[in-house]
N, C-alpha and C positions, 0 to 999 in steps of 0.2 A: 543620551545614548539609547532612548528606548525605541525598540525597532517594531511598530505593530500596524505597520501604514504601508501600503502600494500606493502611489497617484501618478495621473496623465494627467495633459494635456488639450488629446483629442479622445474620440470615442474610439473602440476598438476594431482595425479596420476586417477581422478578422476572426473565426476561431479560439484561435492560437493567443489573442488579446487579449477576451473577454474574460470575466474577474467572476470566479465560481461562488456561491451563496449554496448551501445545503443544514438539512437537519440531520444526518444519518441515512435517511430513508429517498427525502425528498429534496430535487435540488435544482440548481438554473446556474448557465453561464449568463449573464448580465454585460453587455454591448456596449452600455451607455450614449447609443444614440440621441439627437435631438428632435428633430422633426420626425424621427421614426425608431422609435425601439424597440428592440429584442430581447426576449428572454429565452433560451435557448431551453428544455426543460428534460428532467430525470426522474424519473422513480425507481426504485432500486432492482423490480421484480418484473421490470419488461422485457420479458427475453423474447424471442424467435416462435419458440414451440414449447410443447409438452416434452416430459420422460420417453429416451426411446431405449430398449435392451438390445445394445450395442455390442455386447460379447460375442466375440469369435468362438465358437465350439472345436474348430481348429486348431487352436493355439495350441492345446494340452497335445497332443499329439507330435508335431512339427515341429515345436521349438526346440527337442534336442537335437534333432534333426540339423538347424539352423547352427545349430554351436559344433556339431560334428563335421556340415561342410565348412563354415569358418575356420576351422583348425584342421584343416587338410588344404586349407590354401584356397578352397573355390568361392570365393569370395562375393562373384557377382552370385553363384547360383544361390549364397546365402538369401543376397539382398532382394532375389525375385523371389523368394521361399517367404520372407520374410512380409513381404508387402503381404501377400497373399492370405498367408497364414496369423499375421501377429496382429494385425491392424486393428478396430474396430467395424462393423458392418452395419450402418453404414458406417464411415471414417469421422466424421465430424458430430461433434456436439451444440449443442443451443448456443447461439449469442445474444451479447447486451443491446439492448438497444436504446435510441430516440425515444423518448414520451412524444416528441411535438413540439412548437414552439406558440407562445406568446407574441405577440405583435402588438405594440399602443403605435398610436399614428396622431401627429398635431391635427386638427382638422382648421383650426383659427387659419387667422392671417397666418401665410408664411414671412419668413424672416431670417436674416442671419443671426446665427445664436454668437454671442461672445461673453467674454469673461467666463471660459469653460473650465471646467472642472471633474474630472471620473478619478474615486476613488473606494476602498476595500477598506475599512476599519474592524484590524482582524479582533480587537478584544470586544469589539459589541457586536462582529460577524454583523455588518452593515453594509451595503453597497449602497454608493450614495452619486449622482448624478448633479451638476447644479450650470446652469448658465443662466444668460440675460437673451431674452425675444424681444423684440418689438418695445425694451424697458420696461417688458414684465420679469425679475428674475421668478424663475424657476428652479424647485428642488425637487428631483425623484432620488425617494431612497427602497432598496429591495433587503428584505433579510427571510432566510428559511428557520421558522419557528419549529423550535420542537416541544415545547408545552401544550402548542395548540394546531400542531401537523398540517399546517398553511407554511406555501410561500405568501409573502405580505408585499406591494408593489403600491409606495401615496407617491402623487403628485401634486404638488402645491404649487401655487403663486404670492405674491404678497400685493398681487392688486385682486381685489375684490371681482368674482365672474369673469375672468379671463383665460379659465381653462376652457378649452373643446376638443374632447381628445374621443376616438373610440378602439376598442380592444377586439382584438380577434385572437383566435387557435388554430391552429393545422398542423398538420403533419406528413406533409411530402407527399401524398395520392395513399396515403397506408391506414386511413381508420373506414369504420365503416357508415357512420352516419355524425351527424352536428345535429344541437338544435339550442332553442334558449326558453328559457321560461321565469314566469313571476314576475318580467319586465325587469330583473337583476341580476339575471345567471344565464352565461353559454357553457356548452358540453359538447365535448364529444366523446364516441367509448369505438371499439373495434377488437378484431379477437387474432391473436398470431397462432397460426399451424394449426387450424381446422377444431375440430370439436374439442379434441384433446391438448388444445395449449391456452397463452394465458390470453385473457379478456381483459382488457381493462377500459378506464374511464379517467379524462378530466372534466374539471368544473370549474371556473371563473366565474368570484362573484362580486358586482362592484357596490361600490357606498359614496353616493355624492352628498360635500360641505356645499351650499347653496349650489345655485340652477338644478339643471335636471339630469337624470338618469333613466335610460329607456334600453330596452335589447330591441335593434332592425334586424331580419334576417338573422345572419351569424355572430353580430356584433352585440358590444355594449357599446351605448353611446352618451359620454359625459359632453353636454351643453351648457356653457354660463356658470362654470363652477369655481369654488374657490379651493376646492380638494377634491381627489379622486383616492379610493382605495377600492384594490381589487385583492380581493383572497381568493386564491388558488389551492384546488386540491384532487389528489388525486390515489386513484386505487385499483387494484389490481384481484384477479381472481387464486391467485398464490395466496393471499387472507381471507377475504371475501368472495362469500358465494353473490352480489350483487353487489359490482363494484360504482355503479353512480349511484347507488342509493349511502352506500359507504362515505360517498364524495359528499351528499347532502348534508349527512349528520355531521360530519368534519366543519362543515359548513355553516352550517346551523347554531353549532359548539364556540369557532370563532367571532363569529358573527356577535357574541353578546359581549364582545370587550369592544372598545374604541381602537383606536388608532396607539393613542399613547400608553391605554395598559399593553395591546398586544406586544409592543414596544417593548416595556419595560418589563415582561414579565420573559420575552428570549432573549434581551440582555443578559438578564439577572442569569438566566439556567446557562447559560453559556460562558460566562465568565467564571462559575463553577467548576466549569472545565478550565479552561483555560489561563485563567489566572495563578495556577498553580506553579507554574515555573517560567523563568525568563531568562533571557543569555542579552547581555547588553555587553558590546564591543566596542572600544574608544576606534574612530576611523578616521575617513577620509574625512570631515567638514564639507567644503563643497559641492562631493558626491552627495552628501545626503540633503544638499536641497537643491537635485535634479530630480524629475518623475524618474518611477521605477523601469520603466523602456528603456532611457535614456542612461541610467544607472549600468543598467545589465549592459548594454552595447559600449559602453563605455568601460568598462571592469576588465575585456578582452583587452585594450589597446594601454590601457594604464591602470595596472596592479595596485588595492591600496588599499580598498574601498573595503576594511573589514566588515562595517559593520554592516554590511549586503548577507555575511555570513548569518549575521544577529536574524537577520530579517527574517532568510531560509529558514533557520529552527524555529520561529514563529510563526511562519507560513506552514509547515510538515505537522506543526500542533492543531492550528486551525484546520486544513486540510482531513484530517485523523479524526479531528470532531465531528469535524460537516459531513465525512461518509462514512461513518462507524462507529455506531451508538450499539449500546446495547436492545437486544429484541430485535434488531435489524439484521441485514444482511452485511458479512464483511465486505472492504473497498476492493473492487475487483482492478483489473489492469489497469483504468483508467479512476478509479475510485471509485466517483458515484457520476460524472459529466460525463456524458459520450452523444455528440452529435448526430450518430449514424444508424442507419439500418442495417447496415454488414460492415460494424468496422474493423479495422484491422487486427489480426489475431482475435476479431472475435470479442474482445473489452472480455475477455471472462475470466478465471482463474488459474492460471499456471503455475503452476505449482513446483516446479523446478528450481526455481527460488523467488520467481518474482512476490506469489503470495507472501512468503514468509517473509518477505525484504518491506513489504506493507505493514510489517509488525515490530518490526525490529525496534518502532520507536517508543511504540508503545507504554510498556515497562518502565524503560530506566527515563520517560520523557514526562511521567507520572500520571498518564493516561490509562491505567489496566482495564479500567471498562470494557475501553475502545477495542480491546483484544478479545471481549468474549465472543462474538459476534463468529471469527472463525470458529472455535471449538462447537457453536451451533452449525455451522457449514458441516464439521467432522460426522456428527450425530448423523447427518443428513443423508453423507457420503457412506457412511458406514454399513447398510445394505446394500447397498448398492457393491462395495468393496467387497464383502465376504461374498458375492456371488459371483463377481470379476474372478475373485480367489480361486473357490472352487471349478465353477467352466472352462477357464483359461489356464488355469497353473495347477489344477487339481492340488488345492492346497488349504490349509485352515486360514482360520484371521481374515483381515479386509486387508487392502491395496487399493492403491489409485495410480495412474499412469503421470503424467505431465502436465492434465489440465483439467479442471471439474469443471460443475457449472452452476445454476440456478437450484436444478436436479440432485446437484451432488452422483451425475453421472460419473465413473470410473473406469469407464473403458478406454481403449486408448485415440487418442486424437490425431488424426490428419494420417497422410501418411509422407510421413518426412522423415528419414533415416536416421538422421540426428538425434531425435529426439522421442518419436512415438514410440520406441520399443523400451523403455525404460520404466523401471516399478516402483521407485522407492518413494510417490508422491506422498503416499501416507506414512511412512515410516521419516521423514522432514517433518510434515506438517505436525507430526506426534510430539515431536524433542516442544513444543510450544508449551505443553502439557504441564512439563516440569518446569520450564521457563517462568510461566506464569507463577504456579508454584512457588518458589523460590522468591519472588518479590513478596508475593502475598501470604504467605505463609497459610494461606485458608485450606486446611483439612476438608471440609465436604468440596470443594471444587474436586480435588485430589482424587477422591474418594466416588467421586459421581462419572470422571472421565478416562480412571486410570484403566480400564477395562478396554480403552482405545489404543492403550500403550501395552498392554497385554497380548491384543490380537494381532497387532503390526509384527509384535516381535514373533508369534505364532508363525504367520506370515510367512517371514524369512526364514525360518528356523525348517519350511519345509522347500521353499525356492531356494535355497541356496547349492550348490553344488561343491563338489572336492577339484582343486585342481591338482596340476603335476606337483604342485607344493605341498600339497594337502593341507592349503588354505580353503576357505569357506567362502563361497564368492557367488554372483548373481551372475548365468549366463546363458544367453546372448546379453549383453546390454549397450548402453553407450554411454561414453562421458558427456553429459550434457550438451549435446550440438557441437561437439566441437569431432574430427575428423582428423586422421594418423594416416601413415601411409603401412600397410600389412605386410609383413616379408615378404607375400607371393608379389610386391610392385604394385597394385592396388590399392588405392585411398577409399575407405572405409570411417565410417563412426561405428560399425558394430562390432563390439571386442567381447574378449572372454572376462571380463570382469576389470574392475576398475577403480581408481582412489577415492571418488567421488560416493560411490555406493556401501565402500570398506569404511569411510569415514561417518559416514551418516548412519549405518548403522552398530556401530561402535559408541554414537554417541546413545542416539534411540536405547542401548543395553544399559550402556552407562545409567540413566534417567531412571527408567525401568526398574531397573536393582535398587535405586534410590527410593524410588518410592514403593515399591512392594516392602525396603526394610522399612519405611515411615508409618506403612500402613501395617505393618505385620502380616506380609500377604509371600513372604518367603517359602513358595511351596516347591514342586519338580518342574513349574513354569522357571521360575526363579533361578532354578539350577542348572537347567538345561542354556537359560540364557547366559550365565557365566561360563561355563564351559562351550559354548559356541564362539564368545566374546575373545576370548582366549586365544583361537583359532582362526582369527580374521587376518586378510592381510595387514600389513604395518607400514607404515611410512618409507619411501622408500626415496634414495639422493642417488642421480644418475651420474654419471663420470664426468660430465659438464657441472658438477654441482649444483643441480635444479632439482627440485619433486619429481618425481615421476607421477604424471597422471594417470597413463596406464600400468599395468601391473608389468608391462616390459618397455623397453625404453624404445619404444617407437617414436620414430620422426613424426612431427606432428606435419599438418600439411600448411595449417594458417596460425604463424606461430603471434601473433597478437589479435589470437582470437579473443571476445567478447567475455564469453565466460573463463572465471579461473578457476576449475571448479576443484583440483587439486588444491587449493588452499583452503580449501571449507576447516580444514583443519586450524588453520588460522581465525579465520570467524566466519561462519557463526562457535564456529567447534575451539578445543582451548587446548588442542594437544599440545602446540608447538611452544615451546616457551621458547623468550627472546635468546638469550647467552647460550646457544646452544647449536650444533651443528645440525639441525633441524630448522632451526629461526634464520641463521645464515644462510640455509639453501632455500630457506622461503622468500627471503629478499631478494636472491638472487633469479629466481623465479620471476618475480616481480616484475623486476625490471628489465628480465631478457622481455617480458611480453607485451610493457609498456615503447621497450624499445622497439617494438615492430609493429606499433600503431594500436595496442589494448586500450582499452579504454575509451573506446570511442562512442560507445552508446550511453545516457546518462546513466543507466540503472549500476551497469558494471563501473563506468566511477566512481559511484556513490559506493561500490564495494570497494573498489580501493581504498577510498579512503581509509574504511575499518580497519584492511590490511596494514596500512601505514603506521597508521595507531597503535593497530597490537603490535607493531614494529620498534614502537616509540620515537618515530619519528616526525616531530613534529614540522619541520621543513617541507616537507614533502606532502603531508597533509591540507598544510597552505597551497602548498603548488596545484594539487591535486582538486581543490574545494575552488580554485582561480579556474583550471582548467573546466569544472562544470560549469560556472557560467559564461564562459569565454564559448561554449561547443555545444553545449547540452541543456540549455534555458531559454524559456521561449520569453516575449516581452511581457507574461504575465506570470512571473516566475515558475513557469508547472515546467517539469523536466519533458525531454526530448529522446526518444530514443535514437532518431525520430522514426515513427511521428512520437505525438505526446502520450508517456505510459507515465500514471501517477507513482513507482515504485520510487524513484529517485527522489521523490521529493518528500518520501518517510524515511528513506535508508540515509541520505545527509544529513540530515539531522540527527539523526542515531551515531553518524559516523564522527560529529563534529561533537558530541556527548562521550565517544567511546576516546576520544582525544582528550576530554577536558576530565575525565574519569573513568577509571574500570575498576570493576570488582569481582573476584572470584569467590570460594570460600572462605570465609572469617579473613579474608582481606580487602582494605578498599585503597587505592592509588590514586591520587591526588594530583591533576595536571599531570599525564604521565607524557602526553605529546603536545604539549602546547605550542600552538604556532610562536616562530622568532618574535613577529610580527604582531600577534598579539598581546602585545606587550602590556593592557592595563583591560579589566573589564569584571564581570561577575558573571556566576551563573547558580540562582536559586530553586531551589524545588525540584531537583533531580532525586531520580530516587536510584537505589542501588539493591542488589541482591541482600535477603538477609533481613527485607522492612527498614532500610534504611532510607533517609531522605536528608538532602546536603544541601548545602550552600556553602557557595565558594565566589573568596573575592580575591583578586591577585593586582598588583601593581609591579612596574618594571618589569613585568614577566615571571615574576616568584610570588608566592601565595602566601598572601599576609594574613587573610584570616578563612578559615572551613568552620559551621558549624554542622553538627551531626543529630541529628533525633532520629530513636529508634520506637520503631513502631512496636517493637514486641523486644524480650530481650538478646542481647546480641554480645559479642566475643571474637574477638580479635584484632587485626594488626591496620592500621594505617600509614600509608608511605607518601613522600612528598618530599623534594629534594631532595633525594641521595639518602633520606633517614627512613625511620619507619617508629611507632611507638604502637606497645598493647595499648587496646582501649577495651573495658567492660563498661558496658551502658544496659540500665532495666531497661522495661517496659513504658515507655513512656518519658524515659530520660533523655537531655539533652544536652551537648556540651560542645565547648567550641576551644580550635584548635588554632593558633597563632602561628605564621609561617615566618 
């Protein structure tokens, strides 16, 4: 049942196909071609341009402006006030880009390749390549090291001088010079957005087993060999002030291992990671020995195939490892792989939830590392924020809009109705603060970031306004992209405040009070934010029995729109408890918006899912987890918006954990949504709020055995089938529970 393998057939005809290999930092989609391959390649820090101070000095002025004509009905003159006024100047910020690509080329005899083979071995993070030429079998394997910050790229044969391969670099017409040197290294470097953005550089260096090895021109060229290896490296002026001399010493530093230590020594650091937990599903049998293409396309037409599900959670772990290490930069839209020079949305940080849906697995998937990497983004963002604050909202604290970037720019991005007038980017990204917290129990994290959770809630505490309720609410803003139709007959996204905003920062207070009492930091910051907290709006069921997303029961205009973003209260948030007429209109929420086509992007699935869960519906969960790969999975399993954004393929995983466990306060629940259908399987080395870490095994669909180790001491209740039993465990205690 163990599920840590993708394999083909043929090479990847496509993009969309290729089988990603990264270290955190440094990474490559891998093609598996034969007479010509590709490595597609990434580094974390190549954006666009430099820093640009993007603040509207208009905004402070106008925006009430904007909330005055809005609530007199004039709607459109809002929305032209608003462009004008609220936007950023210019409107866009830095995106991700392209490194380049890699190119090896047979130069031998040609020949038909057979007895093919391309596969991803996610526990040694190996990409491995193997066919027969001319009855030379050939083996290329690629893996991104992170001991020694090379990607690694051998070619082998098993006849003696039958390689002759040579290697090349480019990059689309976009760098600014090539060259090679030593007779074993090519490079190129080039600089994006003029003086003031980033420079960078790669290097490819090769190492021939018998015959030769020479650089022609731009190439390396393997003649008469019995192995090839090429370490690749690469660096940017975001760390380095000389980013190919950066590349050399990387290079240099590699270069004194062999083949088989580089090998064994990012096995070993990677298994580290990922070894730690595993989800093994009893399934289909003869799905699981079809290639993974043929799996996924197959999954849509006949339901069954669980342990596809198995695979996904080990795919969302590797993934989490390969682009988000500590020291690094967090996985942006796309993670750490983006083929493009301007790709779509940009491959940068959004913060509306897709960031946060990048982390969600993090934690309870027993990766915490992998999560520091944003609170370094925050650090980033955080001047940047208090000066958005101040120019734009004439307010204390930091803020960020909907989307950051390399920069930790905070202005606001594009200008799309929907979406770019919205504030609460930092005040989301903050609830992570205590999240992390809370697994980890570690006081100096706490302690070193809570001053981020201090000035968000600042923040609001001076943007927010009174309404006719004399609630406390953010206005102009918008629900998330999603669009209502206004009394005055006008379809609008821009409202007087909203569920979406009222819930996140409820939560944000919540966390906040928690950790100012942990820390003893209970001061008139402290009080001020209880009595604002107080004062928020609240949960609201419209006469159809649904949430209301805006604060009045406006007709929406797209009612299985994408985002659901009145359920945040559901998850990420823990307002809504199940048995209650809260949880009722949240299901039925649900499914009014599934019922008019939601769910159709992978990301927002991959939220359903959790909704389901914290539903306790396990039915439905299955459906929902069939439905992303039937709609939303490409043939190399990375999710599909479309196009491919990496968010879905951390938040299912999270989703298909929030199914097989949840945990609140001094409670942990056991199988609370487990699929009908999964009816026998295991899942070890989850962790849970509190320093806990579990394993759970279940047959028939009931849970015959949980064990529990607590990392620090712990107190309270565990449920599992209709019961529940205290449990007190020390420091260091472990015990196991019989189902």
């Amino acid at each position: 049942m163990k599920q840590t393998r993708l394999w083909y057939r043929r090479p990847a005809p496509d993009w969309n196909a290729a089988l990603p290999v990264g270290n955190g930092r440094l990474g490559a989609m891998v093609f598996g071609g034969t007479l010509r391959e590709r490595l597609q390649l990434n580094e974390e820090s190549v954006w666009s341009g430099g820093f640009v101070d993007r603040n509207n000095p208009d905004c402070l002025a106008n925006r009430p402006r904007v909330r005055e004509l809005l609530n007199a009905g004039k709607v459109r003159q809002a929305q032209m006030l608003a462009t004008e006024a609220l936007t950023g100047i210019p409107d866009s910020q830095r995106c991700y880009q392209t490194l380049g690509d890699l190119f090896l080329e047979w130069t031998g005899e040609p020949g038909e390749a057979k007895n093919y083979l391309f596969e991803l071995d996610m526990e040694r993070a190996l990409c491995a390549t193997s066919f027969t030429l001319n009855g030379v079998k050939i083996r290329r394997e690629a893996f991104a090291s992170a001991p020694d910050d090379v990607l690694v790229l051998r070619v082998a044969a098993d006849r003696p001088g039958a390689l002759n391969l040579r290697v090349k670099m480019a990059r689309d017409r976009a760098m600014d010079r090539a060259w090679a040197e030593n007779g074993n290294t090519i490079g190129f470097d080039g600089c994006n957005g003029g003086a003031d953005g980033v420079r960078f550089a790669c290097m490819a260096r090769g190492r021939a087993q018998g015959g030769t090895l020479r650089t022609i021109g731009e190439y390396l060229a393997f003649e008469g060999a019995d192995e090839a290896v090429v370490l690749v490296a690469a660096a940017t002026s975001f760390r380095h002030a000389e980013p190919a001399a950066a590349c050399r010493a990387v290079l240099d530093a590699a270069a004194r291992y062999d083949f088989p230590a580089l090998q064994a020594r990012h096995e070993e650091e990677f298994r580290s990671y990922f070894c730690r937990s595993q989800l093994a599903l009893r399934g289909d049998a003869e799905a699981e020995e079809l290639p993974t293409d043929e799996r996924i396309a197959r999954s849509g037409e006949k339901p069954g195939d669980y342990g596809l599900a198995a695979l996904l959670y080990q795919y969302g772990r590797y993934l989490l490892i390969s682009s988000s290490r500590p020291g690094n930069l967090p996985a942006n839209l796309q993670g750490l792989w983006c083929d493009q020079l301007k790709p779509k949305w940009d491959s940068k940080y959004t913060i509306n939830i897709n960031t946060e849906m990048n982390y969600w697995l993090a934690e309870r998937g027993n990766l915490s590392e992998c999560h520091l990497p944003l609170f370094d983004l925050m650090e980033r963002m955080y001047p940047n924020g208090k000066r958005s604050a101040q120019i734009m909202y004439g307010a204390r604290g930091w803020m960020a809009h909907h989307n950051t970037d390399l920069w930790g720019d905070t202005a606001p991005q594009d200008t799309y109705m929907a979406s770019t007038f919205w504030v609460m980017g930092a005040a989301w990204l903050c609830t992570h603060i205590w999240n992390h917290y809370e697994y980890t129990g570690d006081r100096a994290f706490l302690e070193k970031y809570v001053y981020l959770m201090e000035e968000a809630c600042r923040f609001l505490l001076d943007v927010q306004v009174q309404d006719a309720k004399e609630h406390y609410i953010v206005s102009p803003t918008v629900s998330a992209e999603n669009t209502y139709l206004h009394p005055s007959g006008t379809p609008t996204p821009i409202c007087d405040g909203c569920q979406l905003d009222a819930q996140i920062a409820r939560q944000l207070f919540e966390y906040y009070l928690k950790a100012a009492e942990t820390l003893g930091r209970e001061g008139a910051l402290a009080q001020e934010v209880r009595e604002r907290a107080a004062l928020l709006p609240q949960l609201e069921i419209g006469a159809d029995g649904r949430l209301l997303e805006w604060l009045e029961p406006y007709e929406e205009t797209e009612p299985g729109h994408r985002h659901i973003s009145h359920l945040y209260a559901l998850f990420p948030g823990h307002e809504i408890e199940l048995d209650t007429e809260l949880g009722r209109a949240a299901r039925k929420t649900l499914e009014y918006r599934l019922a008019h086509g939601g769910g159709h992007t992978g990301w927002s699935r991959a939220w359903i899912i959790h909704f389901w869960a914290g539903l306790r519906d396990g039915a439905k969960v299955q459906e929902n987890i069939e439905a992303l790969f039937a709609r939303s999975t490409l043939p190399n399993l990375l999710g599909t918006h479309p196009p491919f954004q990496i968010d879905s393929n951390f938040a299912a995983p999270s989703g298909i954990l929030h199914a097989l466990m949840q945990a609140g306060e001094n409670r942990v629940e056991l199988l609370p949504a487990l699929p009908p259908d999964w009816t026998e399987g295991s899942l070890t080395g989850a962790r849970a709020r509190g320093g806990l870490t579990l394993d759970l095994y279940w047959k028939q669909g009931q849970l015959e055995r949980a064990v529990i180790w607590a990392e620090r001491g712990w107190q309270g209740t565990v449920a599992f089938g209709g019961a529940s039993r205290p449990v007190q465990l020390k420091a260091g205690e472990r015990m196991e529970i019989r189902g």
